[in-house]
C-alpha positions as CSV (number, residue, x, y, z in Angstrom):
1,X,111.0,113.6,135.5
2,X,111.5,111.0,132.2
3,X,113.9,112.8,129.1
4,X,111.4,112.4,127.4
5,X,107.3,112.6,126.8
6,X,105.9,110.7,124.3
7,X,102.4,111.9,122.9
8,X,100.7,109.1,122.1
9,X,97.6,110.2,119.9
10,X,96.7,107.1,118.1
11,X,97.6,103.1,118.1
12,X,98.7,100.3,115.7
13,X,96.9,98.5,113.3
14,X,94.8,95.3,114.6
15,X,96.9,93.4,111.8
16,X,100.4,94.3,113.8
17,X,99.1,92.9,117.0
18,X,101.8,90.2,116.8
19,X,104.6,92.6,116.8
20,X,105.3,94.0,120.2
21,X,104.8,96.8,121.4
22,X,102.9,100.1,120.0
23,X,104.2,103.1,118.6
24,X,105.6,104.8,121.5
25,X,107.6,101.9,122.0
26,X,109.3,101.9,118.7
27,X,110.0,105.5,118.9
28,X,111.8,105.1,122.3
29,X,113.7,102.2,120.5
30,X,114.5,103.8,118.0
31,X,115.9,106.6,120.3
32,X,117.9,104.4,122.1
33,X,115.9,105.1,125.8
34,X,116.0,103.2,128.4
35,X,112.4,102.4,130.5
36,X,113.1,105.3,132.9
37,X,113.8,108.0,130.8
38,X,110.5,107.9,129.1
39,X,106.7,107.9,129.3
40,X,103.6,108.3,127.3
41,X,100.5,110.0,127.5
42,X,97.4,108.8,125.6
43,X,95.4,111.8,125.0
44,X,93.5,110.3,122.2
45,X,92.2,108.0,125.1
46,X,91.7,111.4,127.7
47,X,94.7,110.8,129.6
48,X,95.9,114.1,131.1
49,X,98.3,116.5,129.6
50,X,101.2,117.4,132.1
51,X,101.7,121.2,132.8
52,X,103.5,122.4,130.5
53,X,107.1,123.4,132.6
54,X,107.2,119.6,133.9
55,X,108.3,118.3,130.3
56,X,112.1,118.5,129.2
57,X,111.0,117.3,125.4
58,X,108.2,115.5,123.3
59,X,107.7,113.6,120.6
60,X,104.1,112.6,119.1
61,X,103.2,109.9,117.7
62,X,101.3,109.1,114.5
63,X,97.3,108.6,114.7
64,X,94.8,107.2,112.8
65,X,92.7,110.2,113.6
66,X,92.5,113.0,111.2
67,X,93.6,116.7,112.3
68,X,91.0,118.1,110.7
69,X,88.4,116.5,112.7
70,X,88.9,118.9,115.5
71,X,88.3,116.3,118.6
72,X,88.7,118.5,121.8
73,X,91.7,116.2,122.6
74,X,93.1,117.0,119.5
75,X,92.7,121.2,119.6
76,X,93.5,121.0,123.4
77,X,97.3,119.4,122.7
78,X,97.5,121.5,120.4
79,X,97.1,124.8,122.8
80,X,99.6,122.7,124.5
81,X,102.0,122.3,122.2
82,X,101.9,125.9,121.2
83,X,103.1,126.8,124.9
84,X,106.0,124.1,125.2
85,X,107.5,125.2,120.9
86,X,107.5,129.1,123.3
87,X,108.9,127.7,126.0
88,X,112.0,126.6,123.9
89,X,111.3,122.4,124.4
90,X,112.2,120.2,122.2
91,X,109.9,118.6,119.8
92,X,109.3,116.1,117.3
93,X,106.0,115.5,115.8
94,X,105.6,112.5,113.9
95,X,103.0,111.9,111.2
96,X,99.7,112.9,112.7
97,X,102.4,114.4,114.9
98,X,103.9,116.5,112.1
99,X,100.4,117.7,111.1
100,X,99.3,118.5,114.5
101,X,102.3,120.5,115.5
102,X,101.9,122.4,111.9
103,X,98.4,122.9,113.5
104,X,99.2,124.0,116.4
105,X,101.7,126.9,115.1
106,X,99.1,128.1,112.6
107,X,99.9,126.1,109.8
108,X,96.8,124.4,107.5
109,X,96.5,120.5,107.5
110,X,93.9,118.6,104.9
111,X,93.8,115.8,102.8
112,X,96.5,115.2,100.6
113,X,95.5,116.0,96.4
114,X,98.1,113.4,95.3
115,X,96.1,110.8,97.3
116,X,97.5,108.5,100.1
117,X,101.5,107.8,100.5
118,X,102.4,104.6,101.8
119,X,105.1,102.3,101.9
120,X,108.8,103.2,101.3
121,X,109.1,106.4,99.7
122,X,112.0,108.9,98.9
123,X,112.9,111.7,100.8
124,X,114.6,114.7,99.3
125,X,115.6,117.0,102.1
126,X,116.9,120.6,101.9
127,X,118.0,121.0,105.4
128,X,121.4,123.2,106.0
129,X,124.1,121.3,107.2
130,X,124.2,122.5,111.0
131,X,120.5,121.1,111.0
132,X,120.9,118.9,114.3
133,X,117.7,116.1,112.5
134,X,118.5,116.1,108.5
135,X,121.3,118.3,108.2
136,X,124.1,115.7,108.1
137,X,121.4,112.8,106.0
138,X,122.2,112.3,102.0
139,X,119.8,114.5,100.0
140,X,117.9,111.8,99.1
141,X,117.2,108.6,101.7
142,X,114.4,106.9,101.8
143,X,111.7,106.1,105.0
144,X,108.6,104.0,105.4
145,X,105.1,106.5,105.3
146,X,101.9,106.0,105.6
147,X,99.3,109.1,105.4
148,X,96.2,110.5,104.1
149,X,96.7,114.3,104.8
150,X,99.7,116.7,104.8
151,X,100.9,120.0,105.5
152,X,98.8,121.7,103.1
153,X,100.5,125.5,104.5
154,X,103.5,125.4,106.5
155,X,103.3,127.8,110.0
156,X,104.5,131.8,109.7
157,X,107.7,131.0,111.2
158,X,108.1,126.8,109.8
159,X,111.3,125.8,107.5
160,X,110.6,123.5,104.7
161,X,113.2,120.8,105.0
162,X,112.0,117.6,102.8
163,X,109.6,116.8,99.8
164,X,108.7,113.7,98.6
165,X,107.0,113.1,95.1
166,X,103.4,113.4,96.9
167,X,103.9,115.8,99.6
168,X,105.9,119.0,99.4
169,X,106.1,120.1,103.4
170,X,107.9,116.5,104.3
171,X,109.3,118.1,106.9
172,X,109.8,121.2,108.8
173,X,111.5,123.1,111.5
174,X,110.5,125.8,113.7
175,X,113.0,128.0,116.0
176,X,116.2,125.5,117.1
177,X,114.9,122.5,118.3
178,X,111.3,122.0,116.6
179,X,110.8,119.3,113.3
180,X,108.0,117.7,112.0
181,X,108.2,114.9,109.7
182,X,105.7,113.1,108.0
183,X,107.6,109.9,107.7
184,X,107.7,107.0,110.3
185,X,111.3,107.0,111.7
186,X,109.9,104.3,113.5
187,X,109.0,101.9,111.1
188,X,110.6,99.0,109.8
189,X,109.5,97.3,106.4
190,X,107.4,94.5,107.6
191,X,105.4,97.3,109.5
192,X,105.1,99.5,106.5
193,X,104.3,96.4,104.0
194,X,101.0,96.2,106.6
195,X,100.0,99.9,106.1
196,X,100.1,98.9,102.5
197,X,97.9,96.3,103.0
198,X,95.7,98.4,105.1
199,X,95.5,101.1,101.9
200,X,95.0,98.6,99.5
201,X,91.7,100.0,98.8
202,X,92.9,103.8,98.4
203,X,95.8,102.3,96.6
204,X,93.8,100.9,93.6
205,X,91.2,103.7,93.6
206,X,94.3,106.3,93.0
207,X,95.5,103.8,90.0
208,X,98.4,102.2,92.2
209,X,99.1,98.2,92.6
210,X,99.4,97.1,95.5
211,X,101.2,94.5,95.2
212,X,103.9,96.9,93.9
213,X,103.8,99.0,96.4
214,X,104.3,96.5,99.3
215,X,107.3,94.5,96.9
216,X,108.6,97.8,96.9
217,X,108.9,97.9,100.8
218,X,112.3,97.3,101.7
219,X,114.6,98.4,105.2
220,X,116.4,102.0,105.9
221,X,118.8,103.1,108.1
222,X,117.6,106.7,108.2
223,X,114.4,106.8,110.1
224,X,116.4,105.0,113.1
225,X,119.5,107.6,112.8
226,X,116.7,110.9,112.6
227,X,115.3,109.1,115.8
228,X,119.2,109.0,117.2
229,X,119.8,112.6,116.4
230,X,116.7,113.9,118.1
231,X,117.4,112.0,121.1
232,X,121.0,113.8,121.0
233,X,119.0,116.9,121.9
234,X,117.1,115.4,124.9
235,X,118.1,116.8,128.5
236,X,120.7,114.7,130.3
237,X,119.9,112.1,132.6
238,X,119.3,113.7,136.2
């Protein structure tokens, strides 16, 4: 049984199909994991969900699917995710993930009034210090993003642990070993500069340049050390 189970709800742009690998891959990187102690699961695609008590922890990937849309893949991992968060498993929802995990634990998810946040942005994060993700980060770091809807309502029993200038549930935490963030630990700049690119329409429409916005791209340690913290809390090798 792998550490760790990546949910992998969406894939890459076409335009990064000369970088290697997909988002799953980057994650697990970014964790530090070796091939064995991982594997993903495509559900966007109808792969299978495992049961529930045969997964030790999970983290989801971003998507360029839309909660809201209400796919049967997307409200059946979310029935799933609801059982592993009681089950005590750790989680990590990135992105979409971070949406669909607010979802799931009965949080509201829609498209984001300030428009679309892409690029590198700044994270201000309020989490305690004995917070295993963000509790030992500065206050303000920045990560790469790239989203159309947030967290509109944060889950009965969610934490709010980071805002950024667009988006004011950045991140949360549920129970002891539960986060969502919006960000993209697992993005570097040249990846972001391309989501820019990707926006460029939504960009100028919402009265930003750009051009700005990708010069403004640049690298950040942080999204690779909240990667390295969650892994901390993944079951040990067996």
């Amino acid at each position: 049984m792998p550490r760790l189970l990546i949910l992998k709800t969406g894939d890459k742009l076409d335009a990064l199909a000369g970088v290697p690998g997909d988002f799953e891959h980057w994650i697990a990187a970014g964790m530090g994991l070796a091939p064995g102690d991982w594997e993903a699961v495509a559900v966007h695609r109808g792969e299978p969900l495992p049961a529930p008590a045969q997964v030790r922890a999970v983290a989801i990937t971003g998507s360029a699917a839309m909660v809201t849309d209400g796919s049967d893949w997307i409200e059946g991992s979310a029935a799933w995710l609801r059982q592993l968060v009681g089950d005590d498993v750790p989680v990590l929802g990135i992105c979409f993930g971070h949406q669909l995990l607010a979802h799931a634990l009965g949080g509201a998810v829609g498209n984001n009034p300030s428009g679309v946040e892409v690029g590198t942005v700044e994270v201000r994060h309020t989490a305690p210090v004995g917070d295993p993700l963000l509790g030992e980060l500065p206050a303000l770091f920045p990560v790469q993003t790239s989203h159309r809807q947030v967290v509109m309502t944060l889950p009965p029993e969610a934490r709010r642990l980071a805002t950024t200038a667009r988006d004011a549930n950045h991140a949360f935490a549920v129970g002891r070993r539960v986060w969502g963030v919006q960000f993209h630990p697992e993005f570097d700049a040249h990846i972001a500069r391309a989501y820019v690119q990707h926006s460029d329409a939504a960009l100028r429409r919402q009265g930003d340049d750009p051009a700005q916005v990708v010069a403004h791209c640049s690298e950040t340690p942080f999204g690779a050390e909240v990667l390295r913290r969650f892994a901390q809390l993944l079951p040990p090798v067996e």
